[in-house]
C-alpha positions as CSV (number, residue, x, y, z in Angstrom):
1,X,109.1,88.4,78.5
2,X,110.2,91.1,81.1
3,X,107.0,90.9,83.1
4,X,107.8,87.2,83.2
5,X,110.4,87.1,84.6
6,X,110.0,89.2,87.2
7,X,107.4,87.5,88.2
8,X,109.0,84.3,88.1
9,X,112.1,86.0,90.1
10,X,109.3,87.1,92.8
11,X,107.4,84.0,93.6
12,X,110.7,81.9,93.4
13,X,111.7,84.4,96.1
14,X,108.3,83.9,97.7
15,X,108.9,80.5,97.8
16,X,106.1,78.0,99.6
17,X,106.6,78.4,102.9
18,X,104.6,78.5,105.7
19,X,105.9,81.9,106.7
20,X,103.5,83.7,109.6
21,X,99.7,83.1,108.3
22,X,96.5,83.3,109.7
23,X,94.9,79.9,109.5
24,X,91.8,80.2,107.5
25,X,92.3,83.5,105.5
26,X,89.4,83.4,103.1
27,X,90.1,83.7,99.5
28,X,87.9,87.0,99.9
29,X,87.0,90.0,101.8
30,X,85.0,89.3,104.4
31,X,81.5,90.5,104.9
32,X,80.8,90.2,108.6
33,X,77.7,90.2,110.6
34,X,78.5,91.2,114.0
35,X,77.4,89.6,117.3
36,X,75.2,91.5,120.0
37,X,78.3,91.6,121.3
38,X,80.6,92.7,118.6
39,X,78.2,95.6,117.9
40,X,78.6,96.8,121.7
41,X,82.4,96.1,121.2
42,X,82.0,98.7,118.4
43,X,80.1,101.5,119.9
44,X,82.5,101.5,122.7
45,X,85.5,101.6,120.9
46,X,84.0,104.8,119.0
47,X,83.0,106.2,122.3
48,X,84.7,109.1,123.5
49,X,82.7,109.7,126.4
50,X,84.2,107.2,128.2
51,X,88.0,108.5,128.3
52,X,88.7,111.3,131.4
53,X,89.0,114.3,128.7
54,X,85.5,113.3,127.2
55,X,87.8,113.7,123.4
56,X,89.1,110.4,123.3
57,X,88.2,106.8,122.0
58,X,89.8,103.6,121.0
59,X,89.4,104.8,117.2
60,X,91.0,108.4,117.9
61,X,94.3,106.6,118.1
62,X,93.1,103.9,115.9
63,X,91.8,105.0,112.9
64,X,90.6,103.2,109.9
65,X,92.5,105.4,107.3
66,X,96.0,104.2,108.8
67,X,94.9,100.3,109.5
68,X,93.3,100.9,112.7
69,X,97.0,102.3,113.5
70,X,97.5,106.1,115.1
71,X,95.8,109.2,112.9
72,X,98.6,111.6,113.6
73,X,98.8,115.4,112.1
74,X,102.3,116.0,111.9
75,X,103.1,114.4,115.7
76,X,105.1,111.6,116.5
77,X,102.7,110.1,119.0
78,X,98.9,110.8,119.9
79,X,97.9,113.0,122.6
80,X,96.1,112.5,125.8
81,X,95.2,112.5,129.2
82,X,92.7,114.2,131.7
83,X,93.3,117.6,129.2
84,X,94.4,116.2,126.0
85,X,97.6,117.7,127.4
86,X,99.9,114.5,127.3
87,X,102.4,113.5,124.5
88,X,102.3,109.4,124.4
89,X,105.1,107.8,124.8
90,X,105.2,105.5,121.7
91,X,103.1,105.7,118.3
92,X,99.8,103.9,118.1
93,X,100.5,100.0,116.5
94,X,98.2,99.1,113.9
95,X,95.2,96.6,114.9
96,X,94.6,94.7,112.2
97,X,95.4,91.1,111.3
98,X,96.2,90.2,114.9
99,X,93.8,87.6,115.0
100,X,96.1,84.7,114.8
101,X,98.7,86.4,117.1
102,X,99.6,84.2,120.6
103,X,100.7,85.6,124.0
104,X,104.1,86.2,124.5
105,X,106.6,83.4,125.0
106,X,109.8,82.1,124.1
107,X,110.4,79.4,121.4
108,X,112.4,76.5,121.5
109,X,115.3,78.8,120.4
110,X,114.7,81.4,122.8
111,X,113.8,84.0,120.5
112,X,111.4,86.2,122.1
113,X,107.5,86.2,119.6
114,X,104.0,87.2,120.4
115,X,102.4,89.3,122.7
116,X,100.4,92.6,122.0
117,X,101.6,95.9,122.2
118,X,105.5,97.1,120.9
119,X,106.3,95.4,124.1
120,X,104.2,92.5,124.0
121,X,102.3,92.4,127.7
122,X,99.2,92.5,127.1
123,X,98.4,88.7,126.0
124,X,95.2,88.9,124.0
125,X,93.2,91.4,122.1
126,X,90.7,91.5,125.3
127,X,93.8,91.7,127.6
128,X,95.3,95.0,124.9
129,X,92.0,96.4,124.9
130,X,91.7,97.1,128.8
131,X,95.1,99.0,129.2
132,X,94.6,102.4,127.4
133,X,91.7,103.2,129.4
134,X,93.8,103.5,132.5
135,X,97.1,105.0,130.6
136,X,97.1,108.4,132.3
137,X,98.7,109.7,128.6
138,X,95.7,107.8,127.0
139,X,92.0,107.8,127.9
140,X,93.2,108.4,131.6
141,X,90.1,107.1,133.6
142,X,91.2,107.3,137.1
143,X,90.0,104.2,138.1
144,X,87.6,101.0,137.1
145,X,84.5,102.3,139.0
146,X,85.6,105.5,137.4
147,X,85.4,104.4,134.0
148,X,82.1,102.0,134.7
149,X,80.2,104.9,135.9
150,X,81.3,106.6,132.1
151,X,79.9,102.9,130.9
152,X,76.8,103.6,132.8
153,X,75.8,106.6,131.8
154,X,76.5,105.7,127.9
155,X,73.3,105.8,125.2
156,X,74.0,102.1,124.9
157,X,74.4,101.0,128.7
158,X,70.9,99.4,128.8
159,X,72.3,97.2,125.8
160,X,75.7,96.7,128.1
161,X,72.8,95.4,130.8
162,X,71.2,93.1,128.6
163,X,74.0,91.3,127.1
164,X,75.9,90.4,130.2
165,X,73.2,90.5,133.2
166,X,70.9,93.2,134.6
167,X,73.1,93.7,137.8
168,X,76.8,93.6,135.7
169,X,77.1,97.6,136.3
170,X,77.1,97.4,139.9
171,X,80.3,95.1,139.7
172,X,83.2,97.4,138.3
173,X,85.7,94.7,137.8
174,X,83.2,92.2,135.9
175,X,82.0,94.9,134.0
176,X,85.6,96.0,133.0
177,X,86.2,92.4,131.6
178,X,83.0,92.3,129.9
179,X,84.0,95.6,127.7
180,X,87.1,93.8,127.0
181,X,85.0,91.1,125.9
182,X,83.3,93.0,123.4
183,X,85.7,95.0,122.1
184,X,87.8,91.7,121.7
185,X,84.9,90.5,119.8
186,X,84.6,93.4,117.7
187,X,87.9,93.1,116.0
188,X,87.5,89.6,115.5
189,X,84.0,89.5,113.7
190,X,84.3,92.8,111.9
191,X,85.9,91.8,108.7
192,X,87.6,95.4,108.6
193,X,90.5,94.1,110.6
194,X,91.3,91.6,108.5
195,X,90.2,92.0,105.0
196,X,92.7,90.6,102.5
197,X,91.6,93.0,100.3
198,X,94.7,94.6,99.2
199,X,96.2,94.4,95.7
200,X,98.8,92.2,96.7
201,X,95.8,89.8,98.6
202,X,94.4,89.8,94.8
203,X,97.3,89.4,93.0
204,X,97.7,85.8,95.0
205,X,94.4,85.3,94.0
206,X,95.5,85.6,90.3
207,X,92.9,88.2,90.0
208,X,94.8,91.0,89.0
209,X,98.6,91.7,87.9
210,X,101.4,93.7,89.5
211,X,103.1,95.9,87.3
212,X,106.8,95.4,86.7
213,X,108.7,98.2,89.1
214,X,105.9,96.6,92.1
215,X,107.3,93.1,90.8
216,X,110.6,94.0,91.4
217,X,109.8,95.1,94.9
218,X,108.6,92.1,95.5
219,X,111.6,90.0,94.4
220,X,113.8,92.5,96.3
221,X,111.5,92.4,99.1
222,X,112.2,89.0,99.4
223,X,115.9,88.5,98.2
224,X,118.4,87.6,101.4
225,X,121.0,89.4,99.9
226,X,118.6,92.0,98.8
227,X,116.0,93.7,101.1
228,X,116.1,90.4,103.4
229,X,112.6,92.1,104.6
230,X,110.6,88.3,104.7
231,X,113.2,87.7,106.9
232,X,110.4,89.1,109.7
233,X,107.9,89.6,107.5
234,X,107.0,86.3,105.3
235,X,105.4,87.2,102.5
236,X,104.4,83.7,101.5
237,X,101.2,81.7,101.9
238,X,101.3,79.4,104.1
239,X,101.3,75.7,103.8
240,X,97.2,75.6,104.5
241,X,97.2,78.0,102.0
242,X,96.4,81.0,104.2
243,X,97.8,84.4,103.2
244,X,100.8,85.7,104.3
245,X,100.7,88.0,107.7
246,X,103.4,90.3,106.8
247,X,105.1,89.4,110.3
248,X,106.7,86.4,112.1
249,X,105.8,88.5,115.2
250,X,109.3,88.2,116.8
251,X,111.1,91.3,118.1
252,X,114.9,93.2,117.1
253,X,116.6,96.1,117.8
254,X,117.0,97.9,115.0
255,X,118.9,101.0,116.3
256,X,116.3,103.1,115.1
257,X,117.5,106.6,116.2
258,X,116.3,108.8,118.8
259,X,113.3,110.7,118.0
260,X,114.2,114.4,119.5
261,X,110.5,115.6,118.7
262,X,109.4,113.5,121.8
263,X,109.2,115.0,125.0
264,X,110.5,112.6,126.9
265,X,113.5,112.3,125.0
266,X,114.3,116.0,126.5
267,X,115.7,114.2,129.3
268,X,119.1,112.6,128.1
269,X,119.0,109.8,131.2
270,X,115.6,108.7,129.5
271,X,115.7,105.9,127.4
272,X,112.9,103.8,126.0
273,X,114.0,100.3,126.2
274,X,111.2,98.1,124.9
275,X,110.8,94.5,126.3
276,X,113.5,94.6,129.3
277,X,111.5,97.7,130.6
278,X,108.1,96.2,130.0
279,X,105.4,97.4,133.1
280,X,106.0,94.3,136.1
281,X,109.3,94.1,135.1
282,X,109.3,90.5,134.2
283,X,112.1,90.7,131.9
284,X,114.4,93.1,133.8
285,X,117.4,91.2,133.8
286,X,116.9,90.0,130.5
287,X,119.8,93.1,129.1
288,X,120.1,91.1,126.1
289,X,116.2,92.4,125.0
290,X,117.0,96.0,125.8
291,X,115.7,98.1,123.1
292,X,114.0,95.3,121.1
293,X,110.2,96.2,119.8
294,X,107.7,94.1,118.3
295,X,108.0,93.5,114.9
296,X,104.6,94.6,112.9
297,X,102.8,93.6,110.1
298,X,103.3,95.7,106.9
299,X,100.0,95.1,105.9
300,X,98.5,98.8,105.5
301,X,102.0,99.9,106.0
302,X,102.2,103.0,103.8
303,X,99.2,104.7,105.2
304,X,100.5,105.3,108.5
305,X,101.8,108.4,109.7
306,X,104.4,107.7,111.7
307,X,106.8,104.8,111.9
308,X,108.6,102.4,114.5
309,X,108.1,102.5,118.2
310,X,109.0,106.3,118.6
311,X,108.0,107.6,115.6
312,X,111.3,108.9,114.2
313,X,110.0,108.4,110.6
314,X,107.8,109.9,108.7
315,X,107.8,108.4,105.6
316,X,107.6,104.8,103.9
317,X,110.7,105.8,101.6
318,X,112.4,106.7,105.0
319,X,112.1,103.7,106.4
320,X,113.0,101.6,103.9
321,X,116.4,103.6,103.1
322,X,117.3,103.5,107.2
323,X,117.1,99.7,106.6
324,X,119.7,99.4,103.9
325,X,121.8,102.5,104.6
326,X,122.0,102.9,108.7
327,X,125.4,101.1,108.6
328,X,126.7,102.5,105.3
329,X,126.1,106.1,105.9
330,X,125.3,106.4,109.8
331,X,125.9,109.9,109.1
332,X,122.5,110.4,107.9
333,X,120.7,109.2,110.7
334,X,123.0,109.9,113.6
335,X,124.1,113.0,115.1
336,X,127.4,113.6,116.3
337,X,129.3,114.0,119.9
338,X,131.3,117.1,121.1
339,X,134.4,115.5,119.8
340,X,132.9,114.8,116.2
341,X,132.3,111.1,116.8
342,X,128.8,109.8,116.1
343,X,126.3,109.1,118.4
344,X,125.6,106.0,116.6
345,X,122.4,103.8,118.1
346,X,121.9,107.1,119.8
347,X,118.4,106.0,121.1
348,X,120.1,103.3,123.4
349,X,122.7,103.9,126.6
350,X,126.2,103.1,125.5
351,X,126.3,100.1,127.3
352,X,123.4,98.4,125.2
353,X,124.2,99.1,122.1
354,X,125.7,95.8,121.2
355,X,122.0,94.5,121.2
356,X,121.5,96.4,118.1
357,X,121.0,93.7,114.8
358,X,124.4,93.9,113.3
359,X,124.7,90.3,111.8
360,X,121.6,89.9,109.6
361,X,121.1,92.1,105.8
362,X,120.9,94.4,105.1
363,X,122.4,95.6,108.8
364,X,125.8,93.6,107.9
365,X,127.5,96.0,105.9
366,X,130.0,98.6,107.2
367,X,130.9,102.6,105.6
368,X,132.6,102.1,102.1
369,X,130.4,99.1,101.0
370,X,127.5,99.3,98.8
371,X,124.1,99.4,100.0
372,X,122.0,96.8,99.6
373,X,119.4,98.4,97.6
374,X,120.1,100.9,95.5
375,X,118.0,104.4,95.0
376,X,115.6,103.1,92.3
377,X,115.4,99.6,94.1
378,X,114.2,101.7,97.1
379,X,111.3,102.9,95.1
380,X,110.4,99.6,93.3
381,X,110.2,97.5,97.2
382,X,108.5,100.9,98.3
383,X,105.3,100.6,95.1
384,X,105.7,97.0,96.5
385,X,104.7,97.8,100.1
386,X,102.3,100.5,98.6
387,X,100.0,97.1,97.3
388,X,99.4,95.9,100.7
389,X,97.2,98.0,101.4
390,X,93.6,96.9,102.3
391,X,90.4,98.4,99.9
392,X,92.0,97.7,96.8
393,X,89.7,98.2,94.0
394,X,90.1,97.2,90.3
């Protein structure tokens, strides 16, 4: 009777909604068989011959035990550079199930969606897939006919040659786009980037059951005055049918405190200020987006190593208690001043910090009120996030 309702209390939550989807998710795993071109797309994004330090590749900071998100050994970020010797600026975001995802735009409410990246300016997976290899903190290739003569020299060039024209090395620029090409068409062939093969994906299937504390999480997962979390991440199929995303891909500043481990954070004029500080500086004087990041899926989410934009977080049950206790007890998370104020929004100048979501739960409560989750509802919507990850076997 118990097991009932809960589970009658989740999917009400769930509800029918169309929520984020990808149109066409299959009602199981994929088994792909990749393209000529896929298959280069593969062997270059595994090859770390063609980053300036000869140690890096699209997988080091991508790996498939985190959801194609960073591998990380107790680090914030992922090295690299010409000697490895570079911190990155912001952690690795996760790959997967960013099939369906559209360039960046504005809807007809203004609210910022879309886009690739924590800052969303790269506009497609071919676009995303070009930028790291010129990132002097990333594979740090000083230049395109730098990083084509790396292409050229690769086990798999005369493949390169065959799939896109005998003469496509001696043009750097073409040559660039065609990589992008292939790696764009790796992670949208290979079924590994978008499964559905988690225990949650099977439980929708009706295939398998989720016990009664990961039932709960779900309900509180989705409850407004709860966890509010399908607030940006839907949990719901969508209207086609298609399984749930785990992201409306829109952005919000969360306040997520500064991360002192970083090393650019040693400089206290630096801030990281997501979309109004994106590179061409298109969105400049758009103040009101300083310190907003892309929101990701949670598909995956607690294999990854390190969480939000600047890594702060290290753990899933972290994360979830910053959500419901930042405004409750900023004392946890925020350091205090000289004159034993707190630094509250700490990773943001003074000026900005109004952009911080203050309105929406569980960010609307104030010191003295209770929490919106308490500590054993913490760990039932944690074993809820723990099913979404891919492989799940019976």
């Amino acid at each position: 009777m118990a097991s009932a309702l809960l589970l009658s209390l989740a999917l009400g939550a769930c509800g029918g909604g169309s929520g984020a989807s990808d149109a066409g998710a299959p009602s199981a795993p994929i088994e792909s068989s990749l393209s000529s071109r896929a298959q280069l797309g593969e062997k270059i994004f595994k090859d770390v011959s063609l980053s300036g330090s000869g140690q890096q590749a699209c997988i080091s900071c991508h790996t498939p035990d985190t959801g194609h998100a960073g591998a990380l050994n107790g680090k914030a970020t992922e090295p690299g550079g010409v000697m490895m010797e570079l911190e990155g600026g912001r952690t690795a975001p996760g790959l997967r199930y960013l099939a369906s995802n559209k360039p960046f735009n504005f809807d007809k409410e203004g609210t910022p969606n879309g886009g690739f990246f924590w800052d969303g300016r790269a506009t497609s997976l071919m676009d995303q897939a070009g930028k790291p290899f010129f990132n002097p903190k990333e594979m740090a290739n000083a230049s395109v006919e730098d990083l084509i003569a790396r292409l050229g020299r690769a086990s798999y060039a005369a493949e390169f040659r065959k799939e896109f024209g005998a003469d496509i090395l001696k043009n750097p620029a073409e040559a660039l786009q065609r990589m992008q090409l292939a790696l764009q068409a790796y992670q949208l062939e290979d079924g590994e980037f978008r499964s559905y093969s988690s225990k949650y994906d099977e439980f929708l299937r009706g295939r398998t059951a989720l016990s009664e504390q990961e039932l709960r999480g779900l309900a509180l997962f989705n409850a407004k005055d709860k966890g509010n979390c399908a607030a940006c991440h839907p949990s719901a199929k969508g209207a086609d049918g298609s399984f749930p995303l785990f992201t409306d891909f829109s952005y919000d500043a969360l306040g997520v405190p500064r991360n002192t481990a970083l090393a650019q954070n040693a400089d206290p004029a630096f801030f990281d200020l997501g979309l109004c500080a994106r590179e061409g500086g298109d969105l400049q004087a758009r103040q009101d987006l300083c310190g907003a990041f892309k929101v990701p899926s949670l598909r995956n989410v607690a294999q990854r190593k390190a969480y939000f934009h600047n890594g702060r977080f290290g753990s899933l049950r972290e994360v979830v208690s910053f959500y419901v206790q930042r405004d409750i007890f900023p004392e946890k998370w925020y350091p205090r001043l000289a004159d034993g104020s707190l630094d509250k929004f700490n990773d943001l100048p003074p000026a900005l910090r109004g952009n911080v979501n203050t309105s929406e739960g569980p960010y609307n409560r104030k010191p003295g009120n209770a929490p919106a989750l308490s500590e054993s509802e913490i760990d039932d919507v944690v074993a809820f996030l723990r099913t979404l990850s891919d492989g799940y076997a019976h």
